[in-house]
N, C-alpha and C positions, 0 to 999 in steps of 0.2 A: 499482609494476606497474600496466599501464593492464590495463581489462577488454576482454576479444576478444569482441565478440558473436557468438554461433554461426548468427544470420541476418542477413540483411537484412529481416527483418520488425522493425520496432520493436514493434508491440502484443507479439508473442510473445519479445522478449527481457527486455519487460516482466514479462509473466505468469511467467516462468520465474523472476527477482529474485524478486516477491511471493510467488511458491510455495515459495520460501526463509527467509521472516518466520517466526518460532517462534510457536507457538502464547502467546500470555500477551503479547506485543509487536506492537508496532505501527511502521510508519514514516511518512513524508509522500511526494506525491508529487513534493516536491523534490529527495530524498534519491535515490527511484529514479533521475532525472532525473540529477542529478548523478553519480553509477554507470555508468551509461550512457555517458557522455562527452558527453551533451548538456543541462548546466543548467539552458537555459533554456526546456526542453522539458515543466515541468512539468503545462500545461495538457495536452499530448499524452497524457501518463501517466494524467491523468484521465481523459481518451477512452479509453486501453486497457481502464481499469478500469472504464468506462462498459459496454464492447462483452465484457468478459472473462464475462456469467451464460451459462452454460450450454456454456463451452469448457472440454475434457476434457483434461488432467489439470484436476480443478477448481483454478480460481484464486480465493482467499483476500482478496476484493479488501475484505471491511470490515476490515481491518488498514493500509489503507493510507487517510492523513486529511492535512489540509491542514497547513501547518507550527504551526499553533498547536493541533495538535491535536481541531479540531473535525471533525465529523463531517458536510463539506461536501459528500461524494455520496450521504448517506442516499436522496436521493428516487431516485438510479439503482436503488436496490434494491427486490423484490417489491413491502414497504410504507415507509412513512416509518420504523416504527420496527424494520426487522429488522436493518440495520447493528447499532443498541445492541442490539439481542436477540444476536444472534452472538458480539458482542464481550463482553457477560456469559457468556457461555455459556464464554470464556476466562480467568473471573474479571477483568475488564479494566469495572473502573466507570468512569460516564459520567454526569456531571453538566452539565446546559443544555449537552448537547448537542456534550459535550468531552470527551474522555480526562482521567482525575482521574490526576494523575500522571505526564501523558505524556513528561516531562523524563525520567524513571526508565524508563518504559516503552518509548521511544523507540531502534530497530533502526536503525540506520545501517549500508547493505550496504555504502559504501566502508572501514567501519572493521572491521566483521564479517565482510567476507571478503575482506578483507585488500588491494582493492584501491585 
């Protein structure tokens, strides 16, 4: 089943994915990307998620890290360190600067919601 995006805004079919990530998991933004139907769009997901502080419904956007799991748009947020603050705050430890576990951790919306 391919996914229907309900706009033509890509930032907002972004945020709507990420707003989906469970609390305690994390994904990349390749994975969004790939969900989407556009792979090779993953720099663009990190612009969504650059542009997503202060858009309402809040968007969850330190859940969302690079495929190896580090935590490559920390400085888009408040401080350098409030991505890993958030992400503790989900029980989701962070060691230099990477999800400890992210292989376990790791949401994949095409598999998770079945598309």
């Amino acid at each position: 089943m391919q996914y229907t995006p309900k706009t033509n805004d890509f930032f907002q079919n972004v945020f709507e994915v990420v707003r989906l990530i469970p609390k305690g998991r994390v994904t990349s933004y390749g994975a969004i990307a790939q969900y989407l139907g556009t792979g090779g769009s993953a720099r663009m997901v990190g612009w969504a998620m650059n542009a997503s502080h202060g858009v309402k419904p809040k968007v969850p956007a330190h859940r969302v890290v690079n495929r190896n799991g580090m935590l490559s748009g920390k400085a888009h947020f408040e401080t350098p360190t409030t991505m890993e603050t958030l992400l503790l705050k989900e029980k989701i430890k962070v060691h230099n600067e990477k999800v400890v576990d992210f292989e376990k951790l790791f949401w994949d919306p095409s598999v998770e919601l079945g598309y």
